[in-house]
N, C-alpha and C positions, 0 to 999 in steps of 0.2 A: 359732358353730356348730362343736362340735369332732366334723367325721367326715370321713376320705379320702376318702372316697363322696360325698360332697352332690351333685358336678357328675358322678360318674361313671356307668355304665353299670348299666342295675338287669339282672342274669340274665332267660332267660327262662322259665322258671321260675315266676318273682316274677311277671314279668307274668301269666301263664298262671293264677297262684292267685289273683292279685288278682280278673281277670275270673270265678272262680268263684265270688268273693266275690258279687256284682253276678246270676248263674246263681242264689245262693240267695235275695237279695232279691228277688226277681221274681217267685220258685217262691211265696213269702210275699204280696208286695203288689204285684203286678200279678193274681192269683186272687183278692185282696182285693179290687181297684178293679174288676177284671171281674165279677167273682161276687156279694160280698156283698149288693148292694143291692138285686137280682133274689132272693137267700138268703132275706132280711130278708123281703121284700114277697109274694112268689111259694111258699117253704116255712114259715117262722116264723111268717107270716101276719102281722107286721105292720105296720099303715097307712102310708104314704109319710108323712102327715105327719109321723109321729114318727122317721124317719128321717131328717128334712129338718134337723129340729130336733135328732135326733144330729149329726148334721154340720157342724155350724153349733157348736152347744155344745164339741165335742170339739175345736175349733181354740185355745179359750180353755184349752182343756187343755195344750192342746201349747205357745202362748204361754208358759206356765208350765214344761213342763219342758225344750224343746228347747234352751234359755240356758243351762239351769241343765245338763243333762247334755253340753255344748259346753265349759262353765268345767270340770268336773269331770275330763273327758277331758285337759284340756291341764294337769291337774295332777297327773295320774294318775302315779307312781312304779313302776318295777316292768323287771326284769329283761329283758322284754320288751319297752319301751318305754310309749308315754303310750294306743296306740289300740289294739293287739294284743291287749290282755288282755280287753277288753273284748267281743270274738269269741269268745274260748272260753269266757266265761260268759255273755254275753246271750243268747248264739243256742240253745240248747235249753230257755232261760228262753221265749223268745219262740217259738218253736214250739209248747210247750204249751199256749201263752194262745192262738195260732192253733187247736188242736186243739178247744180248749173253747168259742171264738166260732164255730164252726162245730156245736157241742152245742146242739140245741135239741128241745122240747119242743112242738108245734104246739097241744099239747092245753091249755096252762097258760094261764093269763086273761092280759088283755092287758094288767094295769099289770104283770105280774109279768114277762112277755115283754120289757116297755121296760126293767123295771129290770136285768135279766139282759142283755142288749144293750147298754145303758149301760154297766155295770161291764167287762162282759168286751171290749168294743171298746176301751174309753179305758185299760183294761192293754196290750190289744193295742197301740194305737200309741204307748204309752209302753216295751215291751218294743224297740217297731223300731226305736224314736229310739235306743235304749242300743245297738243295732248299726250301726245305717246311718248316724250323723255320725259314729263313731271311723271305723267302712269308709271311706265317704267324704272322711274328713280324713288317712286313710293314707297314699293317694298322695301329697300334699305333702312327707311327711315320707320317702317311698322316693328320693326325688333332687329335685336342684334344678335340674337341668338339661330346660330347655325341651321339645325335643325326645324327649326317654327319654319326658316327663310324655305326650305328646301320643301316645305308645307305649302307656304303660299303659292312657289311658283309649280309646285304638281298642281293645285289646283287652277289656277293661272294655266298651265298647258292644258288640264283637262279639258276645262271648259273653250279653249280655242279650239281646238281639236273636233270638240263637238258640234261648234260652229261652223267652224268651216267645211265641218260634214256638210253638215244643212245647208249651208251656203250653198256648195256643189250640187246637193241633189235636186235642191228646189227652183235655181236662178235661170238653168236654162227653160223649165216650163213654164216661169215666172213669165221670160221674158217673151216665150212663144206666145201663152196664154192673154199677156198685154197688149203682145205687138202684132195682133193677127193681121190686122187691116197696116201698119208700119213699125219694121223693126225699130225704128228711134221713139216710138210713143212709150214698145216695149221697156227699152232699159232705160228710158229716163221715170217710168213709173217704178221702177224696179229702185231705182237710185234714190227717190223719195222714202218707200220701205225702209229700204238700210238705212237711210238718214236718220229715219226717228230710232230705228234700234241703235243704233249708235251712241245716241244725244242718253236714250235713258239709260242704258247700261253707265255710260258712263255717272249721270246724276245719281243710279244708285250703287257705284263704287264712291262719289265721292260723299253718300249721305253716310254709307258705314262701314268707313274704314278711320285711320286715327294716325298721326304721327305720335310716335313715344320717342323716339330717338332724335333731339333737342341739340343741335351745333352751338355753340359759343358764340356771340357775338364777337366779329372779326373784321379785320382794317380790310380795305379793296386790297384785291391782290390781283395783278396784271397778268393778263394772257400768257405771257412768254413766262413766267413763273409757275406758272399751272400747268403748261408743256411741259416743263422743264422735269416736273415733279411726275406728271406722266409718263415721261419714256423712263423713269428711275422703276416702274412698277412693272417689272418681267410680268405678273398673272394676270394682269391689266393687256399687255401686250398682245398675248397669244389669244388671250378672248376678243380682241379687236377684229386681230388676223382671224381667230376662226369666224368671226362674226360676218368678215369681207367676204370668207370663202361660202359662207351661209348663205348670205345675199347673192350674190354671184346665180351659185348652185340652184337657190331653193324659186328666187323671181324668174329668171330667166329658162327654166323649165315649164313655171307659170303661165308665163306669156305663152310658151308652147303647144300648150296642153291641147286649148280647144282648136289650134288649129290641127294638132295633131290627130283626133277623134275625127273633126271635119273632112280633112282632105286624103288621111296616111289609110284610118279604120274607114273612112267614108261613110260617117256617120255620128253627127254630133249629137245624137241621142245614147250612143254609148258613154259618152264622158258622166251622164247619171249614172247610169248602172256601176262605171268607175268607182263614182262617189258613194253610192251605197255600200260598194263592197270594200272600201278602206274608211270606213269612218268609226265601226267597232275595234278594229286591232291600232286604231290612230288613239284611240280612247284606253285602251288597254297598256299600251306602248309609253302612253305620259304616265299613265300610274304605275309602271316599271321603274321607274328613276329612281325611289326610295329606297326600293331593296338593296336593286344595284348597287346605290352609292352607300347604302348602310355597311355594302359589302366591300366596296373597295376603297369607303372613306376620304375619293378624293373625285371630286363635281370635272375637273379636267379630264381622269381619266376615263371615267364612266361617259362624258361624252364623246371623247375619242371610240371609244368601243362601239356608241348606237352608229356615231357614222361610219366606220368600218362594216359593219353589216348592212348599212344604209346602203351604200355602195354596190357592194358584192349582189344584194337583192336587184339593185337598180340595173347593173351591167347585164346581170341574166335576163330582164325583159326585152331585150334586144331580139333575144332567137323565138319570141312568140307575140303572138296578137291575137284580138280581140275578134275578131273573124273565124281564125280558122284552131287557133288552143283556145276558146276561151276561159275554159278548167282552169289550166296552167296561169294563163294570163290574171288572170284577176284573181290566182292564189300567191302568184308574186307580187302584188299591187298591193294588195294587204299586208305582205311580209314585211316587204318596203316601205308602208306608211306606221308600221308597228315600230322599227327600229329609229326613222324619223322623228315619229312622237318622242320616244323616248332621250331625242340627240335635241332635240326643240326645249322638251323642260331641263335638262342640263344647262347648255347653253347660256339661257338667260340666270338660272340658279348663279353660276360662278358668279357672275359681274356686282350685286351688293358685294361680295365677300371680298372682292379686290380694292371694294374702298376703305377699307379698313386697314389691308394690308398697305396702302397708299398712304393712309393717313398715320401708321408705325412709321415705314419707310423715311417719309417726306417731314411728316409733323403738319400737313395741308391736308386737309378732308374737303373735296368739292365733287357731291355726290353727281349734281347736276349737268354739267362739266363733264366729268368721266362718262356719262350717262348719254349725252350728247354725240361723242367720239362713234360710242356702237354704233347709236343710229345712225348717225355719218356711214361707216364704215360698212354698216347693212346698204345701206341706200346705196353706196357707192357702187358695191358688188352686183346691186339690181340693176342700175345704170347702164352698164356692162354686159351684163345677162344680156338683157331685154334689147338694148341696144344694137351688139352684135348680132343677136338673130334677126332683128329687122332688118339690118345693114346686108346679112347674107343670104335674107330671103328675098329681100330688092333685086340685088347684085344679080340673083342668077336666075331670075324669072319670076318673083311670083304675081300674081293675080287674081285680086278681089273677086271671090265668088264664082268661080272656073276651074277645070280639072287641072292639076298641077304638072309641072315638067317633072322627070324622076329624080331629075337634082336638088327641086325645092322638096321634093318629097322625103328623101334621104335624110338632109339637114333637118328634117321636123321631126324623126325619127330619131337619129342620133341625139336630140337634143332634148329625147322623153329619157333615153336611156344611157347610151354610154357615155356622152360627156358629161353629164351631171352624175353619173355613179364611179368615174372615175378622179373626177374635184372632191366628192365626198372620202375617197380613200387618203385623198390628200391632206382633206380636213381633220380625219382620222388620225396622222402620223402630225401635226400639227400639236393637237391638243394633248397628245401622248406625252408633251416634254411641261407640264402644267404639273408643279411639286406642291401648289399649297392645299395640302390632306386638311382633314378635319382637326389632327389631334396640333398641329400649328400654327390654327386660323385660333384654336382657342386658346392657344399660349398669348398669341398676340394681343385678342381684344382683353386680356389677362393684364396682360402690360400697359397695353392704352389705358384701362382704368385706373390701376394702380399710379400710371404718371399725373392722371390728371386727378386724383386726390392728395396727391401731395404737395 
């Protein structure tokens, strides 16, 4: 690795743009996971089933290009380095496919709705894969040193966290405030907004941030070589699996949410008030990470622990709501988005640290690649989420803009609380068996340097 920098100190600066990097992915696909599928069902008008079956289809999409744009990335040339370039042209690319999946026609028949839906989605997350594994595979490459890393993505969580507050508090006035005279004027105006904060966050993570950590030039090395070297990586492994169980958990609650407020609270104006009242402990809970793990010195088990209490928080909102505890309610909403924050910037922490351990392991470092697998494996989880509850809130009655049967009601309930706090316990006891501590992550990059000076 030829750079002064690898082990040194990243500016802050660097951090500050990286976490706005993360401020634009949010503004994009956390309005995606919240919004869309309510867009789809509620303004497009259409049927959950076929939405069920987008999201299920679209994962075999992603299978296909998340590998392929991971390899590409780690061989990317360029003055800039191998991930940076790749921000200042995906992301107003991928803003505009945001713009136009929010373009819809309510009045157009309904195969022509799925096809238009189809198309302009499966660009969409093919547009965010081309941003969000270089973003995400960048830290790796800003320092090798443990501790900077565990710097960047606190701030990296903060600033999502912070986002997504605002995202929630402001998107449904946004889109009332737009859409008086038609809810589709609403959030296709809305989806412009985000577009351009999207596009600049990320231009100014990639005007100041910096690769120091410099790969070797290396022969092509074939897909099934780079599997191969993969599944040899246990810490690589478990943060895949928790990464599945994350997606899973964290989208498919998403998609929940506002119908949850809409139809469960009966009243989508409470999902603000929601988001007011977790977006301080959501901000508090990602700058938790550092002590914790200062204290238990190892990023697995410290995220094992947030989602343990992630859980335990999420399961107890079951016996209250928004109506009649509100006290309660939205002091467990807080507690739960406090422990979340905290299992969020873990999470992504471990995953540079596994390339490292990969590149001991194997003697193959492919940041991009490994980089590609999570989002695979996040996306995949969402797929499934989101999918399933479309498929069970089809199945057993629901309907667009109407009071609900008790059974769709139930399922939208259950799906704010106990089956996403009970995957979270699972995600918990997952991450528990993750051995690479701090004091053996730096015996290793100890040894990588030493091999490769000699």
């Amino acid at each position: 690795m030829g750079s002064e920098n690898i082990n040194g100190k990243v500016p802050l600066i660097s951090k500050i743009a990286y976490g706005f990097g993360d401020v634009g992915c949010n503004f994009s696909w956390m309005f995606v996971s919240n919004f869309l599928m309510i867009f789809y069902t509620d303004v497009f008008g259409i049927s959950m089933a076929a939405v069920s079956a987008l999201m299920l289809f679209s994962r075999f999409w992603d299978a296909i290009n998340d590998p392929i744009v991971g390899g590409l990335t780690d061989k990317t040339k360029s003055r800039w380095g191998r991930y940076r370039p790749w921000l200042l042209v995906a992301a107003p690319i991928t803003a505009l496919l945001l713009v136009l999946t929010f373009w819809a026609r309510p009045g157009w028949p309904q195969n022509g709705k799925i096809i238009y839906m189809v198309i302009t989605y499966c660009l969409l997350v093919l547009g965010y894969t081309c941003v969000n594994i270089p973003y995400g595979t960048l830290c790796g490459a800003m320092t090798q040193d443990i501790d900077e890393r565990a710097k960047i993505n606190t701030s990296r969580s903060v600033a999502a966290m912070i986002a997504i507050g605002v995202l929630n508090i402001i998107t449904v006035p946004l889109i009332s405030k737009f859409g008086s005279h038609s809810a589709k004027t609403g959030y296709l105006t809305v989806a412009v907004i985000y577009g351009c904060i999207f596009t600049a966050c990320h231009f100014f993570c990639f005007a100041k941030t910096k690769e120091a950590v410099i790969t070797p030039e290396k022969e092509k090395i074939s897909v099934k070589v780079q599997l191969k070297a993969v599944m040899q990586n246990r810490p690589y492994l478990l943060a895949l699996a928790g990464q599945i169980l994350f997606g899973f958990t964290l989208y498919g609650r998403n998609a929940d949410i506002l119908y949850y407020f809409t139809y469960v609270e009966g009243n989508a104006s409470y999902y603000t008030t929601y988001s007011m009242c977790i977006i301080i402990p959501s901000i508090i809970g990602a700058a938790c990470f550092q002590p914790v793990f200062r204290k238990l010195n190892n990023k697995g088990r410290t995220a094992s622990l947030f989602a343990l209490f992630t859980g335990i928080s999420m399961l107890s909102m079951f016996f209250f709501n928004a109506k009649e505890s509100p006290a309660i309610f939205y002091a467990l909403s807080g507690l739960t988005q406090f422990f979340f924050s905290g299992f969020n910037t873990a999470i992504y922490a471990i995953i540079p640290d596994c390339v490292e351990y990969g590149e001991w392991k194997t003697g193959l470092r492919n940041d991009g690649f490994q980089y590609a697998f999570i989002s695979l494996g996040n996306k995949i989880g969402m797929a499934v989420g989101t999918s399933l509850l479309a498929g069970l809130l089809g199945k057993y009655g629901y309907i667009a803009n109407q009071t609900q049967n008790t059974t769709v009601l139930s399922i939208m309930k259950h799906a704010f609380t106990t089956i996403p706090g009970a995957l979270w316990i699972v995600t918990a006891v997952v991450l528990f068996f993750y051995r690479l501590n701090k004091k053996r992550y730096n015996e290793i990059v100890g040894e990588l340097k030493n091999g490769r000076k000699s």
